[in-house]
PDB file of N, CA, C and O in Angstrom:
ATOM      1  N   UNK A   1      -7.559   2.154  14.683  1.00  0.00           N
ATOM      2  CA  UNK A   1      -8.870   1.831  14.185  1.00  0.00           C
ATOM      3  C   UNK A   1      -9.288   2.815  13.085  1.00  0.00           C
ATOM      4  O   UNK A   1     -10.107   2.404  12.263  1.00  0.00           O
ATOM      5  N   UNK A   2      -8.835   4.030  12.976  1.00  0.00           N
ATOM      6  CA  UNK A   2      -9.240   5.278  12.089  1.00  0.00           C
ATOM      7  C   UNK A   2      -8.744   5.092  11.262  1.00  0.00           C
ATOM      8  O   UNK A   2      -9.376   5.596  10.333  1.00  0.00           O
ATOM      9  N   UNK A   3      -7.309   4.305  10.701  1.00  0.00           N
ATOM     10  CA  UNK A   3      -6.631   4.088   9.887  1.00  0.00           C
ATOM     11  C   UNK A   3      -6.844   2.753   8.865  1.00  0.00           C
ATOM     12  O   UNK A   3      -6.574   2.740   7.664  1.00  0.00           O
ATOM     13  N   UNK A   4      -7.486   1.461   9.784  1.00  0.00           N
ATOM     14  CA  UNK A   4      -7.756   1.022   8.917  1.00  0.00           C
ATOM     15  C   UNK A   4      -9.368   1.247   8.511  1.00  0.00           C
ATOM     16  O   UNK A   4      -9.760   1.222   7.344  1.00  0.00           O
ATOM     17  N   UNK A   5     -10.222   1.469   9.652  1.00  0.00           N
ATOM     18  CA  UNK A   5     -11.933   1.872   8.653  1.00  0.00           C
ATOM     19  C   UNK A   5     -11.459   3.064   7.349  1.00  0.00           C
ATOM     20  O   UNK A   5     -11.970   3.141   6.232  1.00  0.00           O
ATOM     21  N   UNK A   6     -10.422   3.852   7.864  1.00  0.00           N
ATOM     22  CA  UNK A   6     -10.563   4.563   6.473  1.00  0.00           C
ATOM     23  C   UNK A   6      -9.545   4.061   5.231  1.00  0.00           C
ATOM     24  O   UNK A   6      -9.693   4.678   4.176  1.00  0.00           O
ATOM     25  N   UNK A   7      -8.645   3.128   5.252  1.00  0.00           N
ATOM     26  CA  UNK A   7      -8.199   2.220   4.361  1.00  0.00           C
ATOM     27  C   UNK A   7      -9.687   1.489   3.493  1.00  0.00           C
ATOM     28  O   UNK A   7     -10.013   1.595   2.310  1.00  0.00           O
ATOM     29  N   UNK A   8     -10.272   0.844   4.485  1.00  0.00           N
ATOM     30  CA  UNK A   8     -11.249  -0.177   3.627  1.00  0.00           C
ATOM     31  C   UNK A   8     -12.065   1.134   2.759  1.00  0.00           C
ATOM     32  O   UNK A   8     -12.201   1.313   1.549  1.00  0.00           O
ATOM     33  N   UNK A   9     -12.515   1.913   3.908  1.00  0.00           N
ATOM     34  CA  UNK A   9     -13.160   2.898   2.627  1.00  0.00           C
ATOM     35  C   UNK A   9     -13.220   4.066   1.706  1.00  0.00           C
ATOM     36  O   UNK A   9     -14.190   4.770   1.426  1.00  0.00           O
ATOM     37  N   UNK A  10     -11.763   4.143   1.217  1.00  0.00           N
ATOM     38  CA  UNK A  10     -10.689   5.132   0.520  1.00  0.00           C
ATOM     39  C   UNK A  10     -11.498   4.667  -0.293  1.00  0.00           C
ATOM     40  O   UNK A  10     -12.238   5.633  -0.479  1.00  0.00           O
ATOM     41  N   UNK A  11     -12.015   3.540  -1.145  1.00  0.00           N
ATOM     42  CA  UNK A  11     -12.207   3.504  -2.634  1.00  0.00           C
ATOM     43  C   UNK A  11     -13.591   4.650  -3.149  1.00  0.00           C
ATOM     44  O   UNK A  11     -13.862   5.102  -4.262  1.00  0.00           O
ATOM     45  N   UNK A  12     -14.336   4.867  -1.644  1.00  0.00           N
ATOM     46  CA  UNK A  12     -15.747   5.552  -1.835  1.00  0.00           C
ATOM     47  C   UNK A  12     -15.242   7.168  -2.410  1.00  0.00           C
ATOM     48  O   UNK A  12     -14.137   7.521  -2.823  1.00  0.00           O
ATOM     49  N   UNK A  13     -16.390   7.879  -2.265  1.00  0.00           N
ATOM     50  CA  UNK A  13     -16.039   9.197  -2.460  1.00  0.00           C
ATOM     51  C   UNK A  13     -16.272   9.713  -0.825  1.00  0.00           C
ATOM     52  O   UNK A  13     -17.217   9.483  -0.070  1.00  0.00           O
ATOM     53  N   UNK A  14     -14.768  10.660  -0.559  1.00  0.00           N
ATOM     54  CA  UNK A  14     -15.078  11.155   0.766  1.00  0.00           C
ATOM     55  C   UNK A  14     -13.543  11.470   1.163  1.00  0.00           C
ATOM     56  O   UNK A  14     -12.674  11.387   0.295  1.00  0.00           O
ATOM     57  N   UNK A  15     -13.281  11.770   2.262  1.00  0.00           N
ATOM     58  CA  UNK A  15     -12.164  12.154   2.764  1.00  0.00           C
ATOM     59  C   UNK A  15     -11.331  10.512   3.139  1.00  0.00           C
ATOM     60  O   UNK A  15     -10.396  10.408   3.934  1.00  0.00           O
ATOM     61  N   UNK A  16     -11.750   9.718   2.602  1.00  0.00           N
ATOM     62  CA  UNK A  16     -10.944   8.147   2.897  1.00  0.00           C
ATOM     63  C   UNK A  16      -9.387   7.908   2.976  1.00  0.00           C
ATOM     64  O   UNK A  16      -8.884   7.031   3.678  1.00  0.00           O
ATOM     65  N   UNK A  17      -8.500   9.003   1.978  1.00  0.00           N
ATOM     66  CA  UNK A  17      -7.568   8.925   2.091  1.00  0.00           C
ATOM     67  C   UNK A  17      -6.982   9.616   3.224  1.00  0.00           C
ATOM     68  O   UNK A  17      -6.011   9.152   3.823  1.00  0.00           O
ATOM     69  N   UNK A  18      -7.559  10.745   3.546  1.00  0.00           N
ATOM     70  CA  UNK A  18      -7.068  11.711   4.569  1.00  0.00           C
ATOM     71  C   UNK A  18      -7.250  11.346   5.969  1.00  0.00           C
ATOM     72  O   UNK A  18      -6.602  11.753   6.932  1.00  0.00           O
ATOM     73  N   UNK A  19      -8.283  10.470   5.946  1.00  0.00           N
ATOM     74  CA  UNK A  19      -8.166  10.113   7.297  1.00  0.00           C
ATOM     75  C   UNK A  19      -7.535   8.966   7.526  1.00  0.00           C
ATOM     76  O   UNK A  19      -7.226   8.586   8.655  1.00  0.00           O
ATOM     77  N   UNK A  20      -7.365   8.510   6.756  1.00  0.00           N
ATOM     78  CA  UNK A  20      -6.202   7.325   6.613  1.00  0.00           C
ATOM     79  C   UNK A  20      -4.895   7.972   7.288  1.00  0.00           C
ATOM     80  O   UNK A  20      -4.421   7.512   8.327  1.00  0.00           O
ATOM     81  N   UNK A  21      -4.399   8.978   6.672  1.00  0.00           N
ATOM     82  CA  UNK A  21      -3.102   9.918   7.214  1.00  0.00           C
ATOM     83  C   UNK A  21      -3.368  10.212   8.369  1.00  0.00           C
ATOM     84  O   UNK A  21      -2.523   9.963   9.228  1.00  0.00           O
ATOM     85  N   UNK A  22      -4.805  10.922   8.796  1.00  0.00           N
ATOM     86  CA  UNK A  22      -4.954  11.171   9.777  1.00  0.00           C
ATOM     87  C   UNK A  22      -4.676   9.927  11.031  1.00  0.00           C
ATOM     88  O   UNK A  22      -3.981  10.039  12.041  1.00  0.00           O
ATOM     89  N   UNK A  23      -5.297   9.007  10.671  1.00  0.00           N
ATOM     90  CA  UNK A  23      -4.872   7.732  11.646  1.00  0.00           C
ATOM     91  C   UNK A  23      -3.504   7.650  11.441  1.00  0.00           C
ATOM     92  O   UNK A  23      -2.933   8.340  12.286  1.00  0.00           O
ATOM     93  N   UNK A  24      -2.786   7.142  10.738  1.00  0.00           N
ATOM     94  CA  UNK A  24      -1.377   6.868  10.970  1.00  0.00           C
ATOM     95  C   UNK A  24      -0.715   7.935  11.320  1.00  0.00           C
ATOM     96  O   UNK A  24       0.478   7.793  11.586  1.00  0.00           O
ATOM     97  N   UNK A  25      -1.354   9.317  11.410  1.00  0.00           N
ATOM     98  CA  UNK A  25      -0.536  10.656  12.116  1.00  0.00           C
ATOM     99  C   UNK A  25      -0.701   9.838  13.624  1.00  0.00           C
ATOM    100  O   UNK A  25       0.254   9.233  14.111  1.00  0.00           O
ATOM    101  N   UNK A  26      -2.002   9.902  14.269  1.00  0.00           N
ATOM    102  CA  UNK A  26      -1.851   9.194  15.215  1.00  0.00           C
ATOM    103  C   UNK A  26      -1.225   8.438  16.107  1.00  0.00           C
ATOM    104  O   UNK A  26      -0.839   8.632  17.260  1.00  0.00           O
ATOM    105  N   UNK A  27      -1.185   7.346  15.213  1.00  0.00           N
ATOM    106  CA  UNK A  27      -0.701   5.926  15.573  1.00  0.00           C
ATOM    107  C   UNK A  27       0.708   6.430  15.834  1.00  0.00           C
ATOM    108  O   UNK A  27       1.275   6.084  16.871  1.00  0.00           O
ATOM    109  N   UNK A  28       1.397   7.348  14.822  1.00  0.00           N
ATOM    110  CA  UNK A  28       2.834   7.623  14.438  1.00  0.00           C
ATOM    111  C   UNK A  28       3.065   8.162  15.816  1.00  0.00           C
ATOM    112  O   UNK A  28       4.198   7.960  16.252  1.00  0.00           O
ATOM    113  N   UNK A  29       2.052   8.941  16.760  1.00  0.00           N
ATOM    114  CA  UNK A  29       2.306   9.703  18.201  1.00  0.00           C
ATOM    115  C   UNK A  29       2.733   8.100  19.061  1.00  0.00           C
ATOM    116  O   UNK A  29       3.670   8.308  19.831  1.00  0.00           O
ATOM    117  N   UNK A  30       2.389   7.019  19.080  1.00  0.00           N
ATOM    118  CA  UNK A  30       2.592   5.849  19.816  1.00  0.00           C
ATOM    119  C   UNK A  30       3.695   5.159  19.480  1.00  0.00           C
ATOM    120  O   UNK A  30       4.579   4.802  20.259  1.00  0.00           O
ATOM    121  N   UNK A  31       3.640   4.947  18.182  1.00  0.00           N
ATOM    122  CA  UNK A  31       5.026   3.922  17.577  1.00  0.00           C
ATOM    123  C   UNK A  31       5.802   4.883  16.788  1.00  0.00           C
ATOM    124  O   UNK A  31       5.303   5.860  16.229  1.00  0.00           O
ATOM    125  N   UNK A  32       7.194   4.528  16.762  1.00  0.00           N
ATOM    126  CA  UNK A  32       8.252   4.962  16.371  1.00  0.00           C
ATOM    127  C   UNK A  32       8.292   4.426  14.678  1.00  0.00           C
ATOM    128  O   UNK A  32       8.669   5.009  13.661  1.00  0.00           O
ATOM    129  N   UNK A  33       7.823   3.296  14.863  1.00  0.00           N
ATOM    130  CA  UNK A  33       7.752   2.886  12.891  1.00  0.00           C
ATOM    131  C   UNK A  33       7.098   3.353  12.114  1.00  0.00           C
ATOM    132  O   UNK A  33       7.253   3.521  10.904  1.00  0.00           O
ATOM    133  N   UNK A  34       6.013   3.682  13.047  1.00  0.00           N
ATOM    134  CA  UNK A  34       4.837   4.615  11.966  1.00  0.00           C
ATOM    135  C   UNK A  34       5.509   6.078  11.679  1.00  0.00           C
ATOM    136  O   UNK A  34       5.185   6.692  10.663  1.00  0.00           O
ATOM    137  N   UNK A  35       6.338   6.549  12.492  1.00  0.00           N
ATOM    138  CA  UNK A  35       6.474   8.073  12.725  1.00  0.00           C
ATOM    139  C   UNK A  35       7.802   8.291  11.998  1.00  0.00           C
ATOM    140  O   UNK A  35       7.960   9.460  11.645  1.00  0.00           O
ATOM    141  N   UNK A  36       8.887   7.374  11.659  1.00  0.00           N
ATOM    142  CA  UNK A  36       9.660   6.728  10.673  1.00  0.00           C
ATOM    143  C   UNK A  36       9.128   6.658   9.230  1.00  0.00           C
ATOM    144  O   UNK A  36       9.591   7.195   8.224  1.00  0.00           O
ATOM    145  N   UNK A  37       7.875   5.744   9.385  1.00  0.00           N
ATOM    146  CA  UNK A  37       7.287   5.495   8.119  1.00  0.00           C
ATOM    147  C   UNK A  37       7.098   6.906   7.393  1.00  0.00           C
ATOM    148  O   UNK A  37       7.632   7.389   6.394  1.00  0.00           O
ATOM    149  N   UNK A  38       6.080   7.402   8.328  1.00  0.00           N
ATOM    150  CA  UNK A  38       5.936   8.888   7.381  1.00  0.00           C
ATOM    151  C   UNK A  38       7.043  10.462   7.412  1.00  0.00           C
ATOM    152  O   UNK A  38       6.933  11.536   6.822  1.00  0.00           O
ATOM    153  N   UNK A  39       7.790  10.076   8.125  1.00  0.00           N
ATOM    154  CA  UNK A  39       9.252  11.018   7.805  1.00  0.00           C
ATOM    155  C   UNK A  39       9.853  10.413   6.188  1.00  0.00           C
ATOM    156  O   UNK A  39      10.059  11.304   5.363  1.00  0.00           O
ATOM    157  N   UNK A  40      10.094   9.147   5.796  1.00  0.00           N
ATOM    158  CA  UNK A  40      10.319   8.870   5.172  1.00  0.00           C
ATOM    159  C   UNK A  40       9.774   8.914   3.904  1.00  0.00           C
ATOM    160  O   UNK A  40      10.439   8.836   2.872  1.00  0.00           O
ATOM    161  N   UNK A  41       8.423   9.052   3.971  1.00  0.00           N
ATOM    162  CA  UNK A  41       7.570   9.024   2.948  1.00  0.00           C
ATOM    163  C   UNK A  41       7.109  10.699   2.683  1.00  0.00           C
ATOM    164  O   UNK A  41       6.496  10.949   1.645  1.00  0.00           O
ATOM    165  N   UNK A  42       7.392  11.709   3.556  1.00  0.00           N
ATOM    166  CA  UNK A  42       7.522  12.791   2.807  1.00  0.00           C
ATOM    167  C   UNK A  42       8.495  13.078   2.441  1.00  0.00           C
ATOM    168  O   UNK A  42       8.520  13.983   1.607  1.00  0.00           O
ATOM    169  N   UNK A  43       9.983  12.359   2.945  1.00  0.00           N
ATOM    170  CA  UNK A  43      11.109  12.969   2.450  1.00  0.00           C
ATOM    171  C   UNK A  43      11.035  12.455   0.804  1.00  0.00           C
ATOM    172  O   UNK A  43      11.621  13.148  -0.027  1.00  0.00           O
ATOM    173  N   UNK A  44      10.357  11.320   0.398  1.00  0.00           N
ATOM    174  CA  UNK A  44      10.114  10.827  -1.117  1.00  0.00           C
ATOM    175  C   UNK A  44       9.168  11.740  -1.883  1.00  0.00           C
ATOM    176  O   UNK A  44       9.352  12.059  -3.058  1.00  0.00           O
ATOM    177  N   UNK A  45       8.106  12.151  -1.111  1.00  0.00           N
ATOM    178  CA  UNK A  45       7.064  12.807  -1.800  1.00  0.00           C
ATOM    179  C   UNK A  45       7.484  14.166  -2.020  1.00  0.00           C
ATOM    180  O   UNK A  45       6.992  14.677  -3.025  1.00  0.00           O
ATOM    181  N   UNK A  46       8.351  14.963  -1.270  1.00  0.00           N
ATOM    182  CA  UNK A  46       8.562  16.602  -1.582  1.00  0.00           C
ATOM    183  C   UNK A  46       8.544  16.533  -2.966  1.00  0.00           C
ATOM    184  O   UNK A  46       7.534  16.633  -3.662  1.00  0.00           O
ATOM    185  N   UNK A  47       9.746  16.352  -3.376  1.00  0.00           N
ATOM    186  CA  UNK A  47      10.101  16.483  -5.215  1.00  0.00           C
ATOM    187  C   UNK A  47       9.262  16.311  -5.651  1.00  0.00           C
ATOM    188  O   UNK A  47       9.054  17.196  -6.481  1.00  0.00           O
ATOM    189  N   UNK A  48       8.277  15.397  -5.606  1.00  0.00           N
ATOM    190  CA  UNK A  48       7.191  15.278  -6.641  1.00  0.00           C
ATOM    191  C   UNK A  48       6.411  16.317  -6.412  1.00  0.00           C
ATOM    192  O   UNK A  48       6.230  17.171  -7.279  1.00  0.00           O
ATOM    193  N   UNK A  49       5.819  16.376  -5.139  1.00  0.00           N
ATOM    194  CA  UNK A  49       4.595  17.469  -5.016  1.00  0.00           C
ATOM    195  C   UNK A  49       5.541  19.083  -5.736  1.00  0.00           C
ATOM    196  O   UNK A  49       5.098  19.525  -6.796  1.00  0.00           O
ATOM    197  N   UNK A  50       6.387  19.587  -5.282  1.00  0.00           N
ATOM    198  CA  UNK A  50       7.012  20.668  -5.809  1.00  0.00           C
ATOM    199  C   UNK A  50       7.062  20.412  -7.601  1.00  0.00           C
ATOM    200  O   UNK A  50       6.887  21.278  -8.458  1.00  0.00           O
ATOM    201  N   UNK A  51       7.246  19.492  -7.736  1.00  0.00           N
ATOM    202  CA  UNK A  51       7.051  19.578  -9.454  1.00  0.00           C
ATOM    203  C   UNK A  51       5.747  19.700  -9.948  1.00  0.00           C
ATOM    204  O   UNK A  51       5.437  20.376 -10.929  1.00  0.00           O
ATOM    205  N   UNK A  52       4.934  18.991  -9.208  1.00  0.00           N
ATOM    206  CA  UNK A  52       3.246  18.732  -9.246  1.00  0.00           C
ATOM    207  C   UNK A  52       2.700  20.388  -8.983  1.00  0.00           C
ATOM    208  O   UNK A  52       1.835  21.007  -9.602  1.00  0.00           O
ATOM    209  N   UNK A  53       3.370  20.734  -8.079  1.00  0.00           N
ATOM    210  CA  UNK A  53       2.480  22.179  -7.982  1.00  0.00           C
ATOM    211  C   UNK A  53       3.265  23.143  -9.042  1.00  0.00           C
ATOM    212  O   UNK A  53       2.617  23.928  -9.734  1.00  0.00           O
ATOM    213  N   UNK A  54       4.183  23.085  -9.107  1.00  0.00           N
ATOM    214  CA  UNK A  54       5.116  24.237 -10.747  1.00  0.00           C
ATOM    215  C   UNK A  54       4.260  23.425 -11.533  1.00  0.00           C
ATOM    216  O   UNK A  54       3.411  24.309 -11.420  1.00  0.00           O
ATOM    217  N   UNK A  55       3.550  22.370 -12.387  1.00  0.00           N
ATOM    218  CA  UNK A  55       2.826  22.366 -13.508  1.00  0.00           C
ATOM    219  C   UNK A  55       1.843  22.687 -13.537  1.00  0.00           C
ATOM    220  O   UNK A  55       1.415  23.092 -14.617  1.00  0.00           O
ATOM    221  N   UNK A  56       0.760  22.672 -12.091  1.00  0.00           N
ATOM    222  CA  UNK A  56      -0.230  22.680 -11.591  1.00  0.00           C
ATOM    223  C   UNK A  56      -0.421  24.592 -11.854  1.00  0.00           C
ATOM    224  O   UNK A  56      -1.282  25.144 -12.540  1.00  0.00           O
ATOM    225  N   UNK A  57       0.239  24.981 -11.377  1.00  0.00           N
ATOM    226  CA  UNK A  57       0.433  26.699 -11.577  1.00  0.00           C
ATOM    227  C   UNK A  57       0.751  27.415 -12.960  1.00  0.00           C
ATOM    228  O   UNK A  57       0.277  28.508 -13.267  1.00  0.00           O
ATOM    229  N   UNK A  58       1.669  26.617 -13.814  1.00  0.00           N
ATOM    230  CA  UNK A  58       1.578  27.050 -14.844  1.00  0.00           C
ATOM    231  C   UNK A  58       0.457  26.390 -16.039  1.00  0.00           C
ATOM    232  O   UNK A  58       0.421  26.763 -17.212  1.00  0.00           O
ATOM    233  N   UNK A  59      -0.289  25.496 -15.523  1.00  0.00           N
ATOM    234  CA  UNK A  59      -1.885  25.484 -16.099  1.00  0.00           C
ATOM    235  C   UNK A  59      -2.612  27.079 -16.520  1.00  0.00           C
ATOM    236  O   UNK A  59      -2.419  28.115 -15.883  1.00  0.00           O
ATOM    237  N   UNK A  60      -3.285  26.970 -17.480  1.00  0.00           N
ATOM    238  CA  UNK A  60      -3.988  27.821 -17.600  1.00  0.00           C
ATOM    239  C   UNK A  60      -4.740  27.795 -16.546  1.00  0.00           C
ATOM    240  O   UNK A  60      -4.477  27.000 -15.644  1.00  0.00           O
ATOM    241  N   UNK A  61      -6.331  29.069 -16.415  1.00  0.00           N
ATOM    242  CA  UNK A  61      -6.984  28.557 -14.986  1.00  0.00           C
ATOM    243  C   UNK A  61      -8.157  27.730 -15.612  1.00  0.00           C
ATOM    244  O   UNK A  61      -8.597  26.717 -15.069  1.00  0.00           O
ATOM    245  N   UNK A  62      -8.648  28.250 -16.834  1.00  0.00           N
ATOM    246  CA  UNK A  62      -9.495  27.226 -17.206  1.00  0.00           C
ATOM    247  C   UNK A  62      -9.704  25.481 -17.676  1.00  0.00           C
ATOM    248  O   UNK A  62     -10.695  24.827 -18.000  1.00  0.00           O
ATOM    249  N   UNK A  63      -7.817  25.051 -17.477  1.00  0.00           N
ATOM    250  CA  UNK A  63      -8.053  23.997 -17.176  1.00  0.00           C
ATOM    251  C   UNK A  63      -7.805  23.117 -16.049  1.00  0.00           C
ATOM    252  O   UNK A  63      -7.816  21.905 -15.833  1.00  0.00           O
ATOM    253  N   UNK A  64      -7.543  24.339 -15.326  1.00  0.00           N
ATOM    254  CA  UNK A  64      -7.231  23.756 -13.750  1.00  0.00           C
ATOM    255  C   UNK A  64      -8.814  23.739 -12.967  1.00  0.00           C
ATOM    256  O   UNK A  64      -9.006  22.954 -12.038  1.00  0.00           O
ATOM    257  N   UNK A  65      -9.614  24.425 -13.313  1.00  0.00           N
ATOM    258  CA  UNK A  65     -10.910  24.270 -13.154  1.00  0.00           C
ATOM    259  C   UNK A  65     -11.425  23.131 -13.909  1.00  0.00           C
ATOM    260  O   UNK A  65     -11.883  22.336 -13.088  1.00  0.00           O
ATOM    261  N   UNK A  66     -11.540  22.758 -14.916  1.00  0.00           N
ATOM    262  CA  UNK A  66     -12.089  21.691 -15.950  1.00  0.00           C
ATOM    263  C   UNK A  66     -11.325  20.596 -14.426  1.00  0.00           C
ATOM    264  O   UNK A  66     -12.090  20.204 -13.544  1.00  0.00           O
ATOM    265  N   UNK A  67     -10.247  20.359 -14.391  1.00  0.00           N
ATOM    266  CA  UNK A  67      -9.549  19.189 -13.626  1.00  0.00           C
ATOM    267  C   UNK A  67     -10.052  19.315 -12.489  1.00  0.00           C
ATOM    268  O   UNK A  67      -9.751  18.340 -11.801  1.00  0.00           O
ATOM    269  N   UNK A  68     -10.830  20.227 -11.818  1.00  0.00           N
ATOM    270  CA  UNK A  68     -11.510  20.505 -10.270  1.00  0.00           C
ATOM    271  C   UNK A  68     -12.857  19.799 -10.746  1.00  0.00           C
ATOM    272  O   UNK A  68     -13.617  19.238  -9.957  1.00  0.00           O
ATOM    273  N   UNK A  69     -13.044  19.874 -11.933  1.00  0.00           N
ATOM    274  CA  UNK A  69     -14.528  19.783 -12.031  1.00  0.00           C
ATOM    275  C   UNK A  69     -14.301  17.455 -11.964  1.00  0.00           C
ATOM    276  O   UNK A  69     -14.339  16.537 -11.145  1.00  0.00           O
ATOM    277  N   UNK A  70     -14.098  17.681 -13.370  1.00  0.00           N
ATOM    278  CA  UNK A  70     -13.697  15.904 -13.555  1.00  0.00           C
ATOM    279  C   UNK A  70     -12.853  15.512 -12.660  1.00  0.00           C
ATOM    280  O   UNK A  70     -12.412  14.376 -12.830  1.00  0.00           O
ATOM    281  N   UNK A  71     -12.595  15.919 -12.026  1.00  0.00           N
ATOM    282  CA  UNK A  71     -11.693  14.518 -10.761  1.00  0.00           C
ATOM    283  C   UNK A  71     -12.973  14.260  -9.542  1.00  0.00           C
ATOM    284  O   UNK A  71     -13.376  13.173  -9.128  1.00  0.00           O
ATOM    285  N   UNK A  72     -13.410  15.557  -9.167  1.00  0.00           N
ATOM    286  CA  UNK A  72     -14.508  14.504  -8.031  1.00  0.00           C
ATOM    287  C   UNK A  72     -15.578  13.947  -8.858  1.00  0.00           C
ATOM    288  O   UNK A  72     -16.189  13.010  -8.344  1.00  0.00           O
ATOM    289  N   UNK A  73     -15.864  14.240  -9.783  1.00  0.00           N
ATOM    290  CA  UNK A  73     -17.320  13.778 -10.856  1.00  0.00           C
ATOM    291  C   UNK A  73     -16.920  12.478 -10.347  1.00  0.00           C
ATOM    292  O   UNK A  73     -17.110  11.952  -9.250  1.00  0.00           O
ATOM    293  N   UNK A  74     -16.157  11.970 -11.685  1.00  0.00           N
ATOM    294  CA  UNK A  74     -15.216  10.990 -11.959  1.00  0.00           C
ATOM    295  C   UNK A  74     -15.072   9.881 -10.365  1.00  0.00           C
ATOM    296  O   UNK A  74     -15.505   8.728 -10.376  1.00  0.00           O
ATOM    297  N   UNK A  75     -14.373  10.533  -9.058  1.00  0.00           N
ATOM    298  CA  UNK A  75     -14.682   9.694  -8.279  1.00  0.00           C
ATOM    299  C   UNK A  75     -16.074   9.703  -7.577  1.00  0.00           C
ATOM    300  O   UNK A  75     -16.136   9.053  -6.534  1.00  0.00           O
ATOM    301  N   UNK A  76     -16.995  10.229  -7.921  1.00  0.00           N
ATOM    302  CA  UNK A  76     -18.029  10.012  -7.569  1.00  0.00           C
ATOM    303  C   UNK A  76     -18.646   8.775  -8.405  1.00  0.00           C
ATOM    304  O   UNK A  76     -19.319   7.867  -7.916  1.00  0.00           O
ATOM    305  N   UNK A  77     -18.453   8.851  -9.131  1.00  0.00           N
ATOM    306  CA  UNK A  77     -18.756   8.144  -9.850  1.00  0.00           C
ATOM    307  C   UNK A  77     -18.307   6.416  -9.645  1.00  0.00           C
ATOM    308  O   UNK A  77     -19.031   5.424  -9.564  1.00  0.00           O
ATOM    309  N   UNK A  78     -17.633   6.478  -9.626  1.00  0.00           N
ATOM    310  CA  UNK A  78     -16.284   5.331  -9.569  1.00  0.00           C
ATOM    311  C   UNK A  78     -17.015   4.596  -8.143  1.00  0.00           C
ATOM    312  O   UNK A  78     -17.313   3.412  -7.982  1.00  0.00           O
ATOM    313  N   UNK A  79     -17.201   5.932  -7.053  1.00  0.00           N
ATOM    314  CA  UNK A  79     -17.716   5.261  -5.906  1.00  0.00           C
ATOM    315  C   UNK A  79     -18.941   4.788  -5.759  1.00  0.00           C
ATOM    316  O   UNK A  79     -19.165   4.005  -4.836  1.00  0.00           O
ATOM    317  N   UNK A  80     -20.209   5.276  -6.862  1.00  0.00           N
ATOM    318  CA  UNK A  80     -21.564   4.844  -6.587  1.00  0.00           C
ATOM    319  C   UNK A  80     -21.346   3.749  -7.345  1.00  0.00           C
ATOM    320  O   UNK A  80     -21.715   2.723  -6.773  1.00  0.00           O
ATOM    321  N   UNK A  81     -20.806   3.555  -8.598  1.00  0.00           N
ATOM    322  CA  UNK A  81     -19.965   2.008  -9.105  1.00  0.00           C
ATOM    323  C   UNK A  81     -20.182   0.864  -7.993  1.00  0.00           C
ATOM    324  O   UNK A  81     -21.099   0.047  -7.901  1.00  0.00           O
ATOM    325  N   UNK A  82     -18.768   1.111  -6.973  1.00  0.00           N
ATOM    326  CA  UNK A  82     -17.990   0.383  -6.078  1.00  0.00           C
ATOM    327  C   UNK A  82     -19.465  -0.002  -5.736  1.00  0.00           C
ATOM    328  O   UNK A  82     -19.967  -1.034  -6.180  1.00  0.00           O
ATOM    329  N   UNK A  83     -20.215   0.964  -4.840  1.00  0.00           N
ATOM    330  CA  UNK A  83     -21.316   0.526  -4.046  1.00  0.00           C
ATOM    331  C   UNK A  83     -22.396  -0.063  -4.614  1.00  0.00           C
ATOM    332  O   UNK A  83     -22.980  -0.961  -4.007  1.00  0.00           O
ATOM    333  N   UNK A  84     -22.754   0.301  -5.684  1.00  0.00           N
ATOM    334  CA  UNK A  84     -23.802  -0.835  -6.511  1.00  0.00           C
ATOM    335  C   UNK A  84     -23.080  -2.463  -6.899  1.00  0.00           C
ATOM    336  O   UNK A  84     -23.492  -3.622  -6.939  1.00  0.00           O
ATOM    337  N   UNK A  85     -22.046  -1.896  -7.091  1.00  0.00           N
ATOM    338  CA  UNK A  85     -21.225  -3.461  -7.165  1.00  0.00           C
ATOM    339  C   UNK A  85     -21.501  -4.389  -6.074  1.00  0.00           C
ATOM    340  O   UNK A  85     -21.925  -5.542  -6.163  1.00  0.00           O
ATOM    341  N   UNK A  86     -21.239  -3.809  -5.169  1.00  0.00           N
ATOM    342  CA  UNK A  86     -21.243  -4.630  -3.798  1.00  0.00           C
ATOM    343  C   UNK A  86     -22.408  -4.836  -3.308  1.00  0.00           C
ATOM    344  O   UNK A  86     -22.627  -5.634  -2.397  1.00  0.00           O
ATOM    345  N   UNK A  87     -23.411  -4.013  -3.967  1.00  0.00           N
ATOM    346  CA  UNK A  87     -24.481  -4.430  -3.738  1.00  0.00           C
ATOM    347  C   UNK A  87     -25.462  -5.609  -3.961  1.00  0.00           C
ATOM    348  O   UNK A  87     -26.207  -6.257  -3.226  1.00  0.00           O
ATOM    349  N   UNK A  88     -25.003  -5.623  -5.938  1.00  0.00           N
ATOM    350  CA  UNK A  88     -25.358  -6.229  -6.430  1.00  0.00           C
ATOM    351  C   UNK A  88     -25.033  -8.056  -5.881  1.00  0.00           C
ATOM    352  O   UNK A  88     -25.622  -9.118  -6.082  1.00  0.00           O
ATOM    353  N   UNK A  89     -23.946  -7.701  -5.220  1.00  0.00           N
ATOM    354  CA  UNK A  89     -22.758  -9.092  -5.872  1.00  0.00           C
ATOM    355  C   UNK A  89     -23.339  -9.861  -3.899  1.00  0.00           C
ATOM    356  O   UNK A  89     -22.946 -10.935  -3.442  1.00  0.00           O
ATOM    357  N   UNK A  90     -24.363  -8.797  -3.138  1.00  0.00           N
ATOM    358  CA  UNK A  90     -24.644  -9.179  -1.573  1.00  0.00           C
ATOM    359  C   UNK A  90     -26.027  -9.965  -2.161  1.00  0.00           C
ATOM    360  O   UNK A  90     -26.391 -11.000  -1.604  1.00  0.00           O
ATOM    361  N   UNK A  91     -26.744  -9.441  -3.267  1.00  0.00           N
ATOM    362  CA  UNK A  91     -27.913  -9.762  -3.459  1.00  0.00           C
ATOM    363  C   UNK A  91     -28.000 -11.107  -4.581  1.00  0.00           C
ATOM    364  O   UNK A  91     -29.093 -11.575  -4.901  1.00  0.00           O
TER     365      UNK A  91
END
């Protein structure tokens, strides 16, 4: 249940994706496919994140801050969007 309420509401601003993981960490304690699923899916993700953090580090700091700043703006943004959308589109 944690996995999909926080699927539907990943698009908002908030921890949506993480508890998404967090549920399928879960679920992954019950079923063997889920716990498969995500063995598999970090064995894909290492390389990237290890490359992601060597560029991420050799950033200057002032634009690794600028990128702290515009990424939650940005999904904040995106999410009061989503929700006026849906608002609009109930009314």
């Amino acid at each position: 249940m944690v996995a999909v309420a926080s699927l539907l509401l990943a698009p908002l601003p908030g921890p949506g994706w993480g508890t998404f993981l967090v549920g399928l960490i879960i679920i992954a304690g019950e079923l063997l496919i889920f716990a498969r699923f995500l063995d598999w899916a970090e064995m894909k993700l290492r390389e990237p994140a290890r490359r992601a953090k060597a560029v991420w580090v050799s950033l200057p700091a002032a634009i690794r801050l600028l990128i702290g700043i515009v990424v939650p703006v940005c999904g904040t943004v995106l999410g009061i969007w989503a929700l006026l959308s849906v608002f609009r589109w109930l009314m």
